[in-house]
C-alpha positions as CSV (number, residue, x, y, z in Angstrom):
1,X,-4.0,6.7,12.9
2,X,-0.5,5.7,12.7
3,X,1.6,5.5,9.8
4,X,4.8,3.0,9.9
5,X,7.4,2.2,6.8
6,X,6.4,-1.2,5.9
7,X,10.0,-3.0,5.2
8,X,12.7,0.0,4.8
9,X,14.8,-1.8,2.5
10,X,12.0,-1.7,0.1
11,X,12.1,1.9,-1.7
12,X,10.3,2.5,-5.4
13,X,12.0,4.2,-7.7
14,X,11.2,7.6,-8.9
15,X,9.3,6.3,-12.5
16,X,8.2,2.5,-10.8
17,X,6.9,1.6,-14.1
18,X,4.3,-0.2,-12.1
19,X,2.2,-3.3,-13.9
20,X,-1.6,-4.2,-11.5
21,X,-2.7,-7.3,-12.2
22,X,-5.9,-7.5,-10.2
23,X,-7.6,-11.2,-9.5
24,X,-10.3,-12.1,-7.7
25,X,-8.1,-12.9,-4.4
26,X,-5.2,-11.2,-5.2
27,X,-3.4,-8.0,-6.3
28,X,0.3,-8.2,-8.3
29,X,2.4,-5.2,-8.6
30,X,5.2,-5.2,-10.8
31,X,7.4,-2.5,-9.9
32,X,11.1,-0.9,-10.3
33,X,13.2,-0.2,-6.9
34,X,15.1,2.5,-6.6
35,X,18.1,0.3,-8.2
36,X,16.0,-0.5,-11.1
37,X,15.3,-4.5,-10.0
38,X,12.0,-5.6,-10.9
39,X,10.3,-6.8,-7.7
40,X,6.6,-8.2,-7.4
41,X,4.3,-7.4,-4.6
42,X,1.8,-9.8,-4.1
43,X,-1.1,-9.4,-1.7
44,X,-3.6,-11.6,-0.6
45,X,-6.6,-12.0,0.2
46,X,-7.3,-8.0,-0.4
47,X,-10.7,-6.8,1.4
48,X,-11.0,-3.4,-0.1
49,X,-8.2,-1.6,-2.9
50,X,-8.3,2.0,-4.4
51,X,-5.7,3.4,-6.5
52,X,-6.2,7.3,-7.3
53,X,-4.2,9.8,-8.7
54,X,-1.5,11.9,-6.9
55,X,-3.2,14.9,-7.4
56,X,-6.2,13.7,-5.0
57,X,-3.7,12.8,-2.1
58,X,-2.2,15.4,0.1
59,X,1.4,14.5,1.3
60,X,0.1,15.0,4.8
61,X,-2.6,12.4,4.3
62,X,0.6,9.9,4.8
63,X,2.7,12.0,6.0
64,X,6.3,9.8,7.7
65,X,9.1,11.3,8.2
66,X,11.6,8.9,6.9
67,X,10.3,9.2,3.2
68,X,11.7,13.4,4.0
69,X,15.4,12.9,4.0
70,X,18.6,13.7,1.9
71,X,16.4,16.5,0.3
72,X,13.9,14.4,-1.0
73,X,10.9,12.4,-0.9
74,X,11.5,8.5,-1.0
75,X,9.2,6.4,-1.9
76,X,8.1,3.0,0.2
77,X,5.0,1.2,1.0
78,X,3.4,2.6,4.0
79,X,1.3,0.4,6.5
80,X,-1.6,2.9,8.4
81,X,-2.4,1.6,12.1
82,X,-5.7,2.2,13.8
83,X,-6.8,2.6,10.1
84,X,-9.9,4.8,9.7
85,X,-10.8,2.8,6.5
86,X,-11.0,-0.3,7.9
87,X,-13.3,1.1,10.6
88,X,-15.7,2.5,8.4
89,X,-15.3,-0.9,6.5
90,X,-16.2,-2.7,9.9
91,X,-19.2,-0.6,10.2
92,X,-20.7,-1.8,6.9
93,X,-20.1,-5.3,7.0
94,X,-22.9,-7.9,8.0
95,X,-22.7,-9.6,11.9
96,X,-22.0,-13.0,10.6
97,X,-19.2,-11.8,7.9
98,X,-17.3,-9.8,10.9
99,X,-14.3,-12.1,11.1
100,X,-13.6,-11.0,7.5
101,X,-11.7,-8.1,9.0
102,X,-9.6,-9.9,11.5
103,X,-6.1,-9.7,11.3
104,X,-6.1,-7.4,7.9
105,X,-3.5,-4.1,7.6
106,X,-4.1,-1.1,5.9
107,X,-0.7,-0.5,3.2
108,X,-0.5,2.3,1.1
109,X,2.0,2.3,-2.4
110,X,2.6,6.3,-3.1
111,X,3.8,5.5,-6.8
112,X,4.6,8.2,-9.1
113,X,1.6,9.8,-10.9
114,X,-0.7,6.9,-8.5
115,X,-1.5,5.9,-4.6
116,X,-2.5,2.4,-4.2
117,X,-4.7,1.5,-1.1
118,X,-5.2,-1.6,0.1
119,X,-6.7,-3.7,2.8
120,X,-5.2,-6.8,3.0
121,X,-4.2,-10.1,4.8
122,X,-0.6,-10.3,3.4
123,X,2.4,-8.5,1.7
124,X,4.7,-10.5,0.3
125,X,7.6,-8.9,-1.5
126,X,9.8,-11.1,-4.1
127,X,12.4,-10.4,-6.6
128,X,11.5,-10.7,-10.2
């Protein structure tokens, strides 16, 4: 497992005030950057998605160094390589649905009281 920054100009602020709209083929996030712009996060078509609270999440569970600087922790969306959840996902699937996992990422949103997982095709980031 690797974990990367997925687009470093993209950092949440502190209280996100994040709004999830969740559709059948989609996921929107509504959420503050660190200058207080409302951006949108779209993503689509999501496999799998998971949002739990920060209290279940160790910070070495997505651990990258560039969120550790200036003193303290900086919050972006995080894209896990060689992803251990899409794995086990491609163990459970059916033989003629295994193309379902071709070409999907692994991103992870460490909010402030939430972590969103998500298995996706596509990230697109756009200003609100």
């Amino acid at each position: 497992m690797n974990i990367l920054i997925y687009k470093k100009e993209y950092e949440f602020h502190t209280t996100p005030m994040e709004n999830i709209v969740l559709n059948p083929y989609s996921i929107e996030i509504d959420i503050d950057n660190i200058k207080e712009e409302r951006y949108r996060i779209l993503i689509k078509p999501y496999i799998a998605f998971k949002v739990v609270t920060i209290d279940c999440v160790s910070s070495r569970d997505y651990f990258h160094e560039y969120c550790y600087r200036d003193g303290r922790f900086h919050r972006h969306i995080l894209e896990i390589e060689n992803s251990p959840w899409i794995e086990q996902l491609g163990k459970n699937i059916a033989y003629h649905n295994s193309h379902i996992l071709r070409d999907v990422k692994h991103f992870v949103l460490p909010l402030q009281d939430i972590v969103i997982e998500v298995i996706a095709k596509e990230l697109v980031i756009t200003k609100l």
